[in-house]
N, C-alpha and C positions, 0 to 999 in steps of 0.2 A: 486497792491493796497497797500499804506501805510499801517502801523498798526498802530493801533491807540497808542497813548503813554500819559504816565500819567506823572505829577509831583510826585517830591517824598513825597510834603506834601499830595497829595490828595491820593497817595498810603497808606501812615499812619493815614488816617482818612477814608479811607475802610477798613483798618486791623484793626484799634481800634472799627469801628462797628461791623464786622467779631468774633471777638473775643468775644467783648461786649454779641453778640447774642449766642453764643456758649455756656456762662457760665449763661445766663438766661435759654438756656434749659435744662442745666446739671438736673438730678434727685436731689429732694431736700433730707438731710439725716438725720436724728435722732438717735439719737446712745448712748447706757447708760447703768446703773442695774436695776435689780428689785429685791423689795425689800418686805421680804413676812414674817409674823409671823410663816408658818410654812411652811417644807423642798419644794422646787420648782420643782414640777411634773417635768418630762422628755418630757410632751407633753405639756406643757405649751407655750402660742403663744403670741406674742402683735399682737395687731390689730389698723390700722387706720380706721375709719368708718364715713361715711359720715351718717350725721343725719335726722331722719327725724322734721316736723315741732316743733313739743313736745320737741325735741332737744334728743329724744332717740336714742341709734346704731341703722344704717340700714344696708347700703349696706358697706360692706367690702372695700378700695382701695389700702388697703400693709398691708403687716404684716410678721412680725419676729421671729424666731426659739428663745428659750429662752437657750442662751447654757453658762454652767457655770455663769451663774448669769449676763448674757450681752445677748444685742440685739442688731441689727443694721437695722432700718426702712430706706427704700426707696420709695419714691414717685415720680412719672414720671410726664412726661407734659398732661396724656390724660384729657380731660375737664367730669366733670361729667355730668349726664343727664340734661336735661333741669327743670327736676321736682325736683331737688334737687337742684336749687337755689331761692335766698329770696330776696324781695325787702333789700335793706340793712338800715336799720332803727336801733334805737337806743337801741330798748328791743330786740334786735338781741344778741348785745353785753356783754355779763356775762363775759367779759375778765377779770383776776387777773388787779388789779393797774387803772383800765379804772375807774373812779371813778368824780364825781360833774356834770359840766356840758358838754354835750357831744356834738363834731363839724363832722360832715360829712360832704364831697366838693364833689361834682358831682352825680352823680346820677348810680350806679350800685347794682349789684344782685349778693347774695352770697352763698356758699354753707357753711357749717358749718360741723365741724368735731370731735370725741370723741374720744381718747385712750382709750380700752380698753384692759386686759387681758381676755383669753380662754383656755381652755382646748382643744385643737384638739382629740375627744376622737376617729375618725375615720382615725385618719393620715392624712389625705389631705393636711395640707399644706393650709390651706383655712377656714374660717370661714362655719360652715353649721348648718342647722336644729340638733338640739340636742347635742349639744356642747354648755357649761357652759361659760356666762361671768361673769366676777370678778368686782365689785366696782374697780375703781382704781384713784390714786392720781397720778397728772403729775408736780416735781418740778423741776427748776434750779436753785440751788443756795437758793437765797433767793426770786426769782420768778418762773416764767413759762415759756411755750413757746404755741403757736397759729397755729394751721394748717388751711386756709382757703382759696377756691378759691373764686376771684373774677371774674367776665367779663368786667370790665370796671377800670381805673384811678382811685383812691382814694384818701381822705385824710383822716383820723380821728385824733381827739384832744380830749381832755380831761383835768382835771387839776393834775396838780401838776406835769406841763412838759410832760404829754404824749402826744406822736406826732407821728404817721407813716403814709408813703405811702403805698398803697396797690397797684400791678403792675397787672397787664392783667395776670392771671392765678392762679399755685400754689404762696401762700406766706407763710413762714414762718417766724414766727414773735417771736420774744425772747423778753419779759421782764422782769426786773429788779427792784424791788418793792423797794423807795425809797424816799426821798424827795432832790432833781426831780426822777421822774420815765425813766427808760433807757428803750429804746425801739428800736427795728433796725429788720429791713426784714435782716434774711440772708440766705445763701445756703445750710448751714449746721451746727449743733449744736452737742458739745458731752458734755457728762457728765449729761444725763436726767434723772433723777432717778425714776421709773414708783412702787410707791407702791402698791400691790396687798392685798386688803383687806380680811381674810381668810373665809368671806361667803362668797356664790356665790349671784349675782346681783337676775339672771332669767336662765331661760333656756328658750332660743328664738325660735320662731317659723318663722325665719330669710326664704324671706328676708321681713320684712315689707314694707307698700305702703307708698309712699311717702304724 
């Protein structure tokens, strides 16, 4: 039996999908200081948290060790529950810079996401019942950055130049507050500065219903 055999273009246009796919499932990363009015506990945690409808932390999906005044957050491909995504409409959107009149293309459901600070008062290495969340502020630069899954293709627009696609999953979404406003899905962000305000938010009774 022959074998079967490829051209070398269509060899180079399976390895650039091959590749292509490889670096959409890579873990997305977030990576920065924190920055606090006063000295930064030893158990101090950041947290990713997936929100519930109110837009308050629910369920925990990464979180990072607070060591010498840096973090480094990772977040994987898995898709969150079903009950924690939202038709994706427009009072969805409290994003930095998203501002006038607002464009969504397609029709999908999202889940939303909060940084917080915690105090891991049980070690765990995990968000839990009676462990302290912090108010916290999330900047870059002179904007932000956006954690949010989708399940379907996106577009959103807004004025003053903002523009992104949202892709079938984790996005991470960087802006740039400005006239025009900078906006880009990327893989990975450093330089997040997560301020930790010195009262504490609540002491949660985690995990809340969705």
């Amino acid at each position: 039996m022959n074998a079967l055999k490829l051209s070398p273009k269509i060899l180079i246009v399976l390895s650039s999908v091959l590749i292509s796919s490889l670096a959409l499932a890579a873990p997305l990363s977030v990576s920065g200081t924190v920055k606090s009015q006063n000295a930064v506990p030893a158990n101090l945690r950041i947290g990713v948290f997936l929100t519930d409808r109110s837009g308050n932390p629910n369920k925990e999906i990464s979180s990072s060790a607070v060591t010498n005044g840096t973090y480094n957050l990772s977040i994987g491909d898995t898709a969150p529950p079903a009950s924690a995504l939202q038709n994706l409409v427009q009072d969805l959107l409290d994003w930095p810079g998203l501002i006038g009149k607002i464009g969504i293309s397609g029709s999908a459901h999202i889940a939303r996401t909060v940084v917080r600070a915690y105090l891991d008062v049980n070690a765990e290495k995990s968000f839990s019942s009676g462990d302290t969340l912090f108010e916290s502020f999330v900047t870059k630069g002179r904007g932000s950055i956006v954690v949010v899954y989708s399940d379907a293709k996106t577009r959103i627009k807004a004025d003053r130049g903002f523009d992104v696609n949202l892709e079938v999953g984790w996005n991470l979404v960087q802006i740039e507050l400005g006239n025009p406003i900078k906006v880009a899905r990327v893989g990975s962000v450093e330089g997040v500065q997560i301020e930790v305000l010195a009262t504490p938010g609540y002491i949660s009774s985690y995990p809340h219903p969705f």
